[in-house]
PARO-76334 format. One record per residue: residue in one letter; x negated, y, z negated of N, C-alpha, C, CB in turn. Coordinates in steps of 0.2 Angstrom, whole numbers, padded with zeros to 4 digits, always signed. Glycine has a CB too. Example, Ala and Ser with C-alpha at 12.3 -4.5 7.8 and 13.67 -1.06 7.14 Angstrom:
2
A-0066-0028-0039-0062-0022-0039-0066-0016-0039-0057-0022-0045;S-0064-0011-0035-0068-0005-0036-0064+0000-0039-0070-0003-0029;
***
This chain:
269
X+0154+0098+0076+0155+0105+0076+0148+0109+0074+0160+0107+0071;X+0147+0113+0077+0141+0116+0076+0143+0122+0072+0137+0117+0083;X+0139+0125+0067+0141+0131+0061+0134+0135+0062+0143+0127+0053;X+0136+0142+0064+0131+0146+0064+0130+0150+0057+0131+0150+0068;X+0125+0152+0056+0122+0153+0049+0122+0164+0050+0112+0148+0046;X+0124+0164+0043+0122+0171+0044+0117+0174+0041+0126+0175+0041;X+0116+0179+0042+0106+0182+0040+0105+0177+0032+0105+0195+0036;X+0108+0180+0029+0110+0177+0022+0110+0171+0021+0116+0179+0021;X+0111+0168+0024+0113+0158+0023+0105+0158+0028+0123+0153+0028;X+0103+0161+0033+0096+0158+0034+0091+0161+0030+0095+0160+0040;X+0093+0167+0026+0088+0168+0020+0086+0160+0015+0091+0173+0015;X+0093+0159+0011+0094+0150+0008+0090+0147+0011+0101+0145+0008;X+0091+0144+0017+0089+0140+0021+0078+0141+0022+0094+0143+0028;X+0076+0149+0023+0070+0148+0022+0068+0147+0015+0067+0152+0025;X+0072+0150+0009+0067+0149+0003+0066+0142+0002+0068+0152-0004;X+0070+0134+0003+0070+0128+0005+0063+0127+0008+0076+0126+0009;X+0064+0132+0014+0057+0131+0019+0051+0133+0016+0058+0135+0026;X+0051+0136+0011+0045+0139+0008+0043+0133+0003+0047+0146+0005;X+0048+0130-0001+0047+0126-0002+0041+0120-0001+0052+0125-0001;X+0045+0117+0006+0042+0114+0010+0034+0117+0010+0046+0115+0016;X+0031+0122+0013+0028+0126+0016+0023+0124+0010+0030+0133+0017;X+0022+0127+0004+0019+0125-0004+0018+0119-0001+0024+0125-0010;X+0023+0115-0001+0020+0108-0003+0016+0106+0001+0024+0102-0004;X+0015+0106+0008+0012+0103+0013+0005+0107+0011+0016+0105+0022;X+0004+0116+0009-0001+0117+0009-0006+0113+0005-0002+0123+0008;X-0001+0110-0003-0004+0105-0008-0007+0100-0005+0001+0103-0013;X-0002+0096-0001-0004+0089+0001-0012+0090+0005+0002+0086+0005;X-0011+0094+0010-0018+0097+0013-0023+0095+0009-0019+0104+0014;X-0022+0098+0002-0030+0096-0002-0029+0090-0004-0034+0101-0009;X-0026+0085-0004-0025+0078-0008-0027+0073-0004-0019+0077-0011;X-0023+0073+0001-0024+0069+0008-0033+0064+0008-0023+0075+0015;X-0034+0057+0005-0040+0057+0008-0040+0048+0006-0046+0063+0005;X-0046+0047+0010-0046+0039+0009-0046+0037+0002-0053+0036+0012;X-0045+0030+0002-0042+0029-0005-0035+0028-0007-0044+0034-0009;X-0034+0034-0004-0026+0038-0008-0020+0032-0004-0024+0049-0004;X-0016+0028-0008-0013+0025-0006-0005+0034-0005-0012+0016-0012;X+0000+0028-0001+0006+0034+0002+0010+0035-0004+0011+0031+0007;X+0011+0030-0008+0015+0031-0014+0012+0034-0020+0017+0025-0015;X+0005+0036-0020+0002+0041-0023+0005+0049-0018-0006+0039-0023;X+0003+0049-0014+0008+0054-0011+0013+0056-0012+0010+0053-0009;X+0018+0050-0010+0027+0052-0013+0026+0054-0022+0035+0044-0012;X+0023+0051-0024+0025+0052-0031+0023+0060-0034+0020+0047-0036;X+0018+0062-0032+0015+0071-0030+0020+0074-0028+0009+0072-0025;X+0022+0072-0020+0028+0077-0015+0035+0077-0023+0032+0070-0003;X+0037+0073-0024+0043+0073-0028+0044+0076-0034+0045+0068-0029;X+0037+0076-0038+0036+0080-0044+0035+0088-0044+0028+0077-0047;X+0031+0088-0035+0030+0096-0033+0038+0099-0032+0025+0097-0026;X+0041+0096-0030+0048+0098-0027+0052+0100-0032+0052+0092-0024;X+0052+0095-0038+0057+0095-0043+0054+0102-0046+0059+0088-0049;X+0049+0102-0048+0044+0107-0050+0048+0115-0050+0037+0107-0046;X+0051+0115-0044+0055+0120-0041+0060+0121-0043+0057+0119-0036;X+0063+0127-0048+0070+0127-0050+0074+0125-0045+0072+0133-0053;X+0079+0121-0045+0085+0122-0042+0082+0113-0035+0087+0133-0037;X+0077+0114-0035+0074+0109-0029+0075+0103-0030+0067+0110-0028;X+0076+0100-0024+0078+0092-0022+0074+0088-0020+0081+0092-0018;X+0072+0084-0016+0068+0079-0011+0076+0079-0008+0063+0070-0014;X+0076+0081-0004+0081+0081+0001+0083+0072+0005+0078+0087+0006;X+0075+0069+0006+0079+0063+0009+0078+0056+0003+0075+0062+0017;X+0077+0057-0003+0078+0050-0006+0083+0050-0008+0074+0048-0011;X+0085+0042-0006+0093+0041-0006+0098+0042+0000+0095+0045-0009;X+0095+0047+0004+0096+0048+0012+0100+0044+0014+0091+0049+0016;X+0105+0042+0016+0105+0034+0020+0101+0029+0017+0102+0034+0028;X+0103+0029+0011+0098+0023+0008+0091+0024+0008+0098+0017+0012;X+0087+0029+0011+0080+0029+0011+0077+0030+0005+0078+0032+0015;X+0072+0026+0002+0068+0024-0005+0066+0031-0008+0062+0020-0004;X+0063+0036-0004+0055+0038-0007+0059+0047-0003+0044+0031+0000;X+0054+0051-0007+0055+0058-0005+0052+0059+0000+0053+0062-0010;X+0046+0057+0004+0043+0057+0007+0041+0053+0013+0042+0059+0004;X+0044+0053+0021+0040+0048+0025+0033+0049+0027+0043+0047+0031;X+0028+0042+0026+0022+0042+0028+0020+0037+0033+0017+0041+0023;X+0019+0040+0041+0018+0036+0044+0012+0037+0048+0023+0035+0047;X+0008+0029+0048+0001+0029+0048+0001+0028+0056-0004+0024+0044;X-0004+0030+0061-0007+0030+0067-0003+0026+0071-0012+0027+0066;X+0001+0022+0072+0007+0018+0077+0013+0020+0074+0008+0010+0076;X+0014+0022+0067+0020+0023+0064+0021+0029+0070+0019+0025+0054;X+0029+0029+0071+0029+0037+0073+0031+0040+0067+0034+0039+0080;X+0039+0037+0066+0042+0042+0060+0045+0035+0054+0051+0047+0063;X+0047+0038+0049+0053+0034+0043+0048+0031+0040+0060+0028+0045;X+0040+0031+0040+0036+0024+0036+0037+0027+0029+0025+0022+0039;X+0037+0019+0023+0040+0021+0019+0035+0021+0014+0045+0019+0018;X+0033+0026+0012+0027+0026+0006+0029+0019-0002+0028+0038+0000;X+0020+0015+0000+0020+0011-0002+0013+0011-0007+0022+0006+0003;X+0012+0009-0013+0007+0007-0014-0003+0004-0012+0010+0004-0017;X+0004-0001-0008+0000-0004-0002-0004-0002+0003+0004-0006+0001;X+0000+0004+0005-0002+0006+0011-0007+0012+0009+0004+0007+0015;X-0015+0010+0008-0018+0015+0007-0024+0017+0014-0021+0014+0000;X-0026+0023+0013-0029+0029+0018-0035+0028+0020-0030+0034+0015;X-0035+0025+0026-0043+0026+0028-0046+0030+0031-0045+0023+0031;X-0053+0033+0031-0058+0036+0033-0054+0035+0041-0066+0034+0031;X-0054+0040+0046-0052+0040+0054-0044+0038+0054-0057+0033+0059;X-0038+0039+0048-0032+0037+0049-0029+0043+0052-0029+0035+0044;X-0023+0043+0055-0020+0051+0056-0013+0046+0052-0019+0055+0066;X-0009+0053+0047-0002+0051+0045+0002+0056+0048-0001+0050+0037;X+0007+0055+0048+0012+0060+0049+0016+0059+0042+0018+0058+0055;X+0017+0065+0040+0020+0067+0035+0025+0070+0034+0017+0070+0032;X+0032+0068+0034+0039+0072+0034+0042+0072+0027+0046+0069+0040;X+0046+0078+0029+0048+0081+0020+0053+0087+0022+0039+0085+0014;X+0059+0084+0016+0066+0088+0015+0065+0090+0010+0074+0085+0016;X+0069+0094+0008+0070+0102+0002+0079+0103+0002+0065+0113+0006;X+0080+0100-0004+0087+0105-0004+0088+0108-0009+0094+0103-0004;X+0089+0115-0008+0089+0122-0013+0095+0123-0014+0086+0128-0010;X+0097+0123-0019+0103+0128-0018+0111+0127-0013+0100+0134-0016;X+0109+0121-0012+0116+0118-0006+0114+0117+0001+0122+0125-0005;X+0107+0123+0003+0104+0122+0007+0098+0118+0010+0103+0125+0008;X+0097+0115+0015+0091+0111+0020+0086+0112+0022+0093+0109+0024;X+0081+0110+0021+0074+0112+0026+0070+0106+0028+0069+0119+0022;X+0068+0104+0035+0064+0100+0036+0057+0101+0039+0068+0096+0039;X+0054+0098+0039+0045+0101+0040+0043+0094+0041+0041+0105+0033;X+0036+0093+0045+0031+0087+0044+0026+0088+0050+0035+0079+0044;X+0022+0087+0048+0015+0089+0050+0010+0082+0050+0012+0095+0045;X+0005+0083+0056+0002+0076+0055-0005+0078+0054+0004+0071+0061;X-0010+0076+0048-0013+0074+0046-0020+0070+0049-0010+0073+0043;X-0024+0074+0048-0033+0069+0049-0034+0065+0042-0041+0075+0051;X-0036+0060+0042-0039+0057+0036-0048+0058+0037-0037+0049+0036;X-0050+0062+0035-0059+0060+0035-0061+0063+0042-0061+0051+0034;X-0063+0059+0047-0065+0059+0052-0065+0055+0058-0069+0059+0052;X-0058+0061+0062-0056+0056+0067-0058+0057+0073-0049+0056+0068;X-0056+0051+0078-0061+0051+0085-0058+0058+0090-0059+0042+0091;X-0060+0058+0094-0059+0063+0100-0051+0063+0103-0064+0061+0106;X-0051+0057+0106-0042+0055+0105-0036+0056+0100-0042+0048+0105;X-0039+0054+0094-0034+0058+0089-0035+0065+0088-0035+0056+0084;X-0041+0067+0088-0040+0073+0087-0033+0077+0094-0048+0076+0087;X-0037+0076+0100-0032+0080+0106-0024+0077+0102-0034+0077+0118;X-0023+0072+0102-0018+0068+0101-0014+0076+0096-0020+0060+0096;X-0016+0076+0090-0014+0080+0086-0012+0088+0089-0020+0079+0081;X-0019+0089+0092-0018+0098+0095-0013+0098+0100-0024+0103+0098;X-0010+0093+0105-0004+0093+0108-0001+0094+0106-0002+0090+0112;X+0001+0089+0102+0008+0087+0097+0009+0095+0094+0006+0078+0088;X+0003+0097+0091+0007+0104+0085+0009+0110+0092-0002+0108+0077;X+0002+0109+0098+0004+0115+0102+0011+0113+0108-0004+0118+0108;X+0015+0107+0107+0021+0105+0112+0025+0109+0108+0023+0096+0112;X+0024+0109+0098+0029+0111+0097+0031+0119+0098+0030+0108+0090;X+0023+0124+0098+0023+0128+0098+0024+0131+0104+0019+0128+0094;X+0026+0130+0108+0029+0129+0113+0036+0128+0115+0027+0126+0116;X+0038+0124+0111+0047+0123+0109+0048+0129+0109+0049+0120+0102;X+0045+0133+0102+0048+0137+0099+0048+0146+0101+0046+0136+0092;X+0044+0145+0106+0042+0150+0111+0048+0151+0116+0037+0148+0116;X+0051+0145+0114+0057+0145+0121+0065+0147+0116+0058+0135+0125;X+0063+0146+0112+0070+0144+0108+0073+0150+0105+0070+0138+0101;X+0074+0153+0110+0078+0160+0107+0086+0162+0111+0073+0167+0109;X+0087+0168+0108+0097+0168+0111+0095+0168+0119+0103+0177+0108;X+0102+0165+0122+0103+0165+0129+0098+0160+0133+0102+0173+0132;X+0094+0158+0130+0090+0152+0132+0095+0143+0131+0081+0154+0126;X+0092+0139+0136+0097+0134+0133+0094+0127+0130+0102+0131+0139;X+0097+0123+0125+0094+0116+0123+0089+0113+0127+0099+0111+0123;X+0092+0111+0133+0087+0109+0138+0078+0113+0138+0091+0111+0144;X+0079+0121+0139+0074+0121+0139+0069+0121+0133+0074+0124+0142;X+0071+0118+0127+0067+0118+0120+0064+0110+0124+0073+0119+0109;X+0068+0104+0126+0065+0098+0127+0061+0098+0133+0070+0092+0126;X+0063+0103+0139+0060+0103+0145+0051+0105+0140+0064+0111+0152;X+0050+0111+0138+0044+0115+0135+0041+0110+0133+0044+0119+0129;X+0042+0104+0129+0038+0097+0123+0037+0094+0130+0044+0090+0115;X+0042+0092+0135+0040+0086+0139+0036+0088+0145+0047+0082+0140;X+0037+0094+0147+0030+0097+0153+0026+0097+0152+0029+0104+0155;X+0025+0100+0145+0017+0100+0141+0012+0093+0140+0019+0104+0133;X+0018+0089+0137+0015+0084+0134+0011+0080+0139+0020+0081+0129;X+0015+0079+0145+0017+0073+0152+0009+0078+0158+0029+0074+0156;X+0008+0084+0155+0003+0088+0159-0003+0085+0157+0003+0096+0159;X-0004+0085+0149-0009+0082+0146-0011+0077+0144-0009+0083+0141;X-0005+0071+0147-0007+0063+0149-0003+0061+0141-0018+0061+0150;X+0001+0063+0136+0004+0060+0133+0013+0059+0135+0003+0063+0127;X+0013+0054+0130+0022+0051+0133+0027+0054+0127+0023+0040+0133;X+0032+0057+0128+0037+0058+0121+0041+0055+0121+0041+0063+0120;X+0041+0053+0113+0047+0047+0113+0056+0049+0115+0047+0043+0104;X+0059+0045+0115+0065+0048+0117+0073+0045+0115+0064+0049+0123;X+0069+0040+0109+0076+0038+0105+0076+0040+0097+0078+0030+0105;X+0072+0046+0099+0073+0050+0093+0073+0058+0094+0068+0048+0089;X+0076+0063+0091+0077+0071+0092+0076+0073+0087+0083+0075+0093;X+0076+0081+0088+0078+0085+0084+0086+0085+0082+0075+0091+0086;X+0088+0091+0079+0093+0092+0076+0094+0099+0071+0093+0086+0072;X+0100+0101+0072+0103+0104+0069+0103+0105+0060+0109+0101+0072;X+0102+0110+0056+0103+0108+0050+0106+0115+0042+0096+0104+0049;X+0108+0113+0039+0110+0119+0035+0113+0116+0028+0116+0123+0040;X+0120+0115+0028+0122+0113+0022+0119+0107+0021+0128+0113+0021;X+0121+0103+0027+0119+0097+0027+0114+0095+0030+0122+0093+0028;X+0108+0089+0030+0102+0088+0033+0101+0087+0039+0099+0082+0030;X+0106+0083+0043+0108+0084+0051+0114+0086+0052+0107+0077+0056;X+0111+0091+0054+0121+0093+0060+0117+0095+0066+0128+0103+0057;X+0123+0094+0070+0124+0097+0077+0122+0102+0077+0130+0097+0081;X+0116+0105+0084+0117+0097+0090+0111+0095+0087+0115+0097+0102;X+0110+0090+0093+0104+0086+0094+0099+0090+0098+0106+0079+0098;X+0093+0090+0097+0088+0094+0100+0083+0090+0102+0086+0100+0094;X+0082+0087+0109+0079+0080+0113+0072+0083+0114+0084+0077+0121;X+0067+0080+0112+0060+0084+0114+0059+0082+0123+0054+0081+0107;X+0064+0079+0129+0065+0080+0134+0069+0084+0136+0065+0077+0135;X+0071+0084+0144+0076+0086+0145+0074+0091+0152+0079+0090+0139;X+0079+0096+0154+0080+0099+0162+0080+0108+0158+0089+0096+0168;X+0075+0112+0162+0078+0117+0157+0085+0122+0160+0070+0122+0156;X+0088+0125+0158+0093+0126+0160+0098+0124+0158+0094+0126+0166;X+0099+0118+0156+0104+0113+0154+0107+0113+0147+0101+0107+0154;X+0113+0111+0145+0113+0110+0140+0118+0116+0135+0106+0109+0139;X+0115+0115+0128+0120+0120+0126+0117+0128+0124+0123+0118+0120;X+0121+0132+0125+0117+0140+0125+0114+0141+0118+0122+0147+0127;X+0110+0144+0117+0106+0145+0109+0108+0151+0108+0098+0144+0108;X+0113+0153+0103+0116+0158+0100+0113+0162+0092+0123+0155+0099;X+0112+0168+0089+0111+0170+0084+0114+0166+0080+0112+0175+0083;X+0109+0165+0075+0112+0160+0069+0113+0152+0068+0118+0161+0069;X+0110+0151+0075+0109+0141+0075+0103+0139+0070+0106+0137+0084;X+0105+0136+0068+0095+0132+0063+0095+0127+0065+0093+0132+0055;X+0090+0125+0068+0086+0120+0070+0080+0116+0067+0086+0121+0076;X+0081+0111+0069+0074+0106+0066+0073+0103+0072+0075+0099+0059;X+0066+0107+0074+0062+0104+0081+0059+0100+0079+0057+0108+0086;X+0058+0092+0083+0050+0090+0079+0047+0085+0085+0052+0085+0069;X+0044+0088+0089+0041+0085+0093+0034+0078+0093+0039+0090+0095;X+0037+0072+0095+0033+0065+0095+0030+0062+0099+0036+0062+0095;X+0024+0064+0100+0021+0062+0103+0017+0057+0105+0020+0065+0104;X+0017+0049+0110+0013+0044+0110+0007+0044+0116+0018+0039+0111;X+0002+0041+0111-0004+0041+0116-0002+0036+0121-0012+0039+0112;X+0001+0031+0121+0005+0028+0126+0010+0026+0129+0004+0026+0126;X+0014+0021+0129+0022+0020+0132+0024+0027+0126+0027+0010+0132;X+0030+0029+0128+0034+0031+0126+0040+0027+0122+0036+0034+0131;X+0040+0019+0122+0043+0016+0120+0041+0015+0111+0043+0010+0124;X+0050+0014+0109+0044+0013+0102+0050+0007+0099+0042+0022+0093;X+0048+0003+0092+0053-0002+0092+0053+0000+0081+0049-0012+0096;X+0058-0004+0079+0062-0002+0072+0059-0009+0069+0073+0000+0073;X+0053-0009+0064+0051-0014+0059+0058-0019+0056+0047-0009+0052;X+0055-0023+0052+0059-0027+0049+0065-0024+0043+0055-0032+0047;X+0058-0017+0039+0061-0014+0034+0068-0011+0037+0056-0008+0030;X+0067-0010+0042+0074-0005+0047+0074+0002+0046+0082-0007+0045;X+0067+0004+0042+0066+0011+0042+0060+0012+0048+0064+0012+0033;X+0053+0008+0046+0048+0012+0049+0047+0010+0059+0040+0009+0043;X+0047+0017+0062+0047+0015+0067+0041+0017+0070+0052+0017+0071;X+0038+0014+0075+0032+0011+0075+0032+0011+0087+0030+0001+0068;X+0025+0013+0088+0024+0011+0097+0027+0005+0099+0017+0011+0100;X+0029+0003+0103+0028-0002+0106+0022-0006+0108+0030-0002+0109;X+0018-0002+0111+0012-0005+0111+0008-0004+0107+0010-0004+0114;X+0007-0002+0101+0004-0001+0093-0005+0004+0095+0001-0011+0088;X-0004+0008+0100-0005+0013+0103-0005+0020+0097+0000+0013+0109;X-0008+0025+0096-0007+0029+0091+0001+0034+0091-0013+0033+0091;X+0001+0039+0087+0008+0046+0088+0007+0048+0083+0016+0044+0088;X+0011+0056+0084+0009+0062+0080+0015+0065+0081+0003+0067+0084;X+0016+0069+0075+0023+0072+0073+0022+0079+0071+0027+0068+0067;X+0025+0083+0073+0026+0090+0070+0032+0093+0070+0022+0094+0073;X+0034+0097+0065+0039+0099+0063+0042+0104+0061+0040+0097+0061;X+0047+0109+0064+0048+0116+0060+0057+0118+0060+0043+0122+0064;X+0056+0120+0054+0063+0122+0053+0064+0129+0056+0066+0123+0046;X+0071+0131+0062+0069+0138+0065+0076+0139+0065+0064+0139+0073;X+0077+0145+0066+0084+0150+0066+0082+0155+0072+0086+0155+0059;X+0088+0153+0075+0088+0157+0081+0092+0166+0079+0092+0152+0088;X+0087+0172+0083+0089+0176+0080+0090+0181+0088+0083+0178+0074;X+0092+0188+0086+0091+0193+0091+0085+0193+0096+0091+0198+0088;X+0079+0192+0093+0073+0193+0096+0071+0186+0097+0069+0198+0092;X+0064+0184+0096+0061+0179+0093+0064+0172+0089+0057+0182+0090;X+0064+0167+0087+0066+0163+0083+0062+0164+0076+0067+0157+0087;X+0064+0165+0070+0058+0163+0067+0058+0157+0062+0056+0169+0063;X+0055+0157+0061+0050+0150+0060+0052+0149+0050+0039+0152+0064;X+0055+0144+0048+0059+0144+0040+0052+0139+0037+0070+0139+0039;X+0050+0140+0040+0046+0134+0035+0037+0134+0037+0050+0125+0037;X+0035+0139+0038+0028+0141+0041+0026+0147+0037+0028+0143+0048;X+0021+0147+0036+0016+0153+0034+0012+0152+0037+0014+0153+0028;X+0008+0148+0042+0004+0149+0047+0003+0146+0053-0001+0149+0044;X+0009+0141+0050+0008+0135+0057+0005+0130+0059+0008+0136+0062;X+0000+0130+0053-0008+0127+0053-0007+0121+0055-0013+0127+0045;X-0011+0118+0056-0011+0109+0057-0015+0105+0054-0012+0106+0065;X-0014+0100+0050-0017+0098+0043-0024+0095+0045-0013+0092+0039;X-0028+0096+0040-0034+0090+0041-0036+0089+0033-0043+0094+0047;X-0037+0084+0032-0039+0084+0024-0048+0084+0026-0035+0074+0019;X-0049+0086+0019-0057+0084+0016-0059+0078+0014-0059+0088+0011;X-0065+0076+0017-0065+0071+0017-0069+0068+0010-0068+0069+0023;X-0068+0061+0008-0068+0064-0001-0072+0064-0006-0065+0063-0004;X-0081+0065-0002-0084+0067-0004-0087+0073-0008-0086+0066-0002;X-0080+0078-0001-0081+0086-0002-0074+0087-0008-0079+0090+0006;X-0072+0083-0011-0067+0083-0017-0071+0080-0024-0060+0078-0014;X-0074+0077-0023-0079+0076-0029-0080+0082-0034-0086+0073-0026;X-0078+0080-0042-0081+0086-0044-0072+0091-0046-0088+0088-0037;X-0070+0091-0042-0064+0097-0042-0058+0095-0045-0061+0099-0036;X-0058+0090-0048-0050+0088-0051-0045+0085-0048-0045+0092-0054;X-0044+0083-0042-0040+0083-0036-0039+0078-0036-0042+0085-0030;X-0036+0075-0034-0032+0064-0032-0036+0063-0026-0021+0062-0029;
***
C-alpha cells in the first residue's frame, strides 16, 4: 500500500533529512586515510543521537550491526563498518545513513574520495551523483516510475557505466522502506504515476563494470562481481505540484575528503 504524505508529514520527513544533511557535511571533513570505518560509525551515531528526538535509523534494521554502511570500492552497498577495515589514500566509500525523527524516515548516501583518486574514479563518481541528478529532474507529478529508472539507466549506459539491478530505490515515511520500489532501470512511460505527496528514496548504483554484483559470506556487504569499482548516491525526495524537492540536501554537493596532511594541526580524526 502506498501512503501519501501531507505538506506537513513531508516537513517531519525533511527535518530527519536535515539531519542527515549535517552529518554527511561532518563526515566530509573526517573522511581520510588511516581512518578505519568503525571509527566512522562510531562518529555518524554519536552525531545522530546528538539530535534531540534522533535515531540511526538502520542499527538493528533487519539485524544490521552498525548505524552506518561503508562500502569500499567493489563494495556497492550494506559494507559493515569494521575496525579492520581502514582508509586508503585513492579509496572511493559509499557512505549510507538513516535518521528517525520523531516517527519519521530519511535516507541519504553519498560516495566519497579518499585522498587522491585516479581519473576513472573520479568520472565514476560525477556520473553516479549527475545519474541521480537526473532522476530527480524527472520525478515530478504526472510523470511515471519508469521514467525516474529510464533517466539513471540512459545516462549511465551513454557514459560506458552499468546499473546494478537487484537492487532499488524505495518508498519511505513512517517506516524505512515502503512502497514502491523505485528500479534505477526501466521504460519511461511505464509504471506507476507519481502523485503529490509520495516520498521517495532514489539512490542510483553505478558499476564501472558488469552490472552483476554477488552477497559476501557476512550476508550483508554486497560487492561487483567482477571486483571492478561502484558509486552510490542518494536522496530523499517528495513529490510536489511543481518540482520534486529534495529532503535531505542543502547543496547536493558530492563528497571529497582532504587529504590528511591538509587536516594536520585542526583537531579533526
Amino acid at each position: 500500500m502506498i501512503a501519501l504524505k501531507t505538506s506537513s508529514e513531508i516537513d517531519a520527513i525533511a527535518a530527519a533529512g536535515r539531519v542527515l544533511t549535517d552529518l554527511f557535511e561532518a563526515i566530509e571533513h573526517r573522511i581520510a586515510a588511516g581512518l578505519s570505518t568503525a571509527d566512522l560509525d562510531a562518529f555518524a551515531e554519536a552525531f545522530i543521537r546528538e539530535r534531540p528526538g534522533a535515531e540511526p535509523a538502520f542499527k538493528g534494521l533487519y539485524g544490521f550491526p552498525a548505524s552506518l554502511c561503508t562500502s569500499i570500492n567493489d563494495e556497492v552497498v550494506h559494507g559493515i563498518p569494521s575496525p579492520a577495515r581502514v582508509l586508503e589514500d585513492g579509496d572511493i566509500i559509499s557512505i549510507d545513513a538513516g535518521v528517525k525523527l520523531d516517527g519519521w524516515f530519511a535516507d541519504m548516501a553519498r560516495t566519497f574520495a579518499v585522498g587522491v583518486i585516479d581519473a576513472d574514479a573520479d568520472r565514476l563518481l560525477d556520473v553516479t551523483q549527475a545519474a541521480l541528478e537526473r532522476a530527480i529532474e524527472v520525478a515530478r507529478a504526472g510523470n511515471r516510475i519508469g521514467d525516474i529508472g529510464h533517466a539513471v539507466q540512459s545516462f549511465a549506459e551513454a557514459e560506458g557505466f552499468n546499473v546494478v539491478r537487484e537492487l532499488v530505490g524505495h518508498g519511505l515515511g513512517r517506516a524505512p522502506h515502503e512502497e514502491p520500489q523505485v528500479p534505477n532501470f526501466g521504460a519511461p512511460g511505464r509504471g506507476l504515476t507519481l502523485r503529490p505527496g509520495l516520498v521517495l528514496a532514489i539512490e542510483p548504483m553505478l558499476n564501472e563494470g558488469t552490472a552483476k554484483v554477488r552477497t559476501l559470506a557476512d550476508k550483508w556487504t554486497v560487492v561487483t562481481a567482477d571486483q571492478r569499482r561502484s558509486a552510490h548516491f542518494e536522496h530523499t525526495i517528495a513529490i510536489t505540484d511543481s518540482d520534486a524537492r529534495v529532503l535531505t540536501s542543502r547543496n547536493g554537493g558530492r563528497g571529497r575528503a582532504r587529504p590528511a596532511e591538509e587536516r594536520a594541526g585542526t583537531g579533526e580524526a
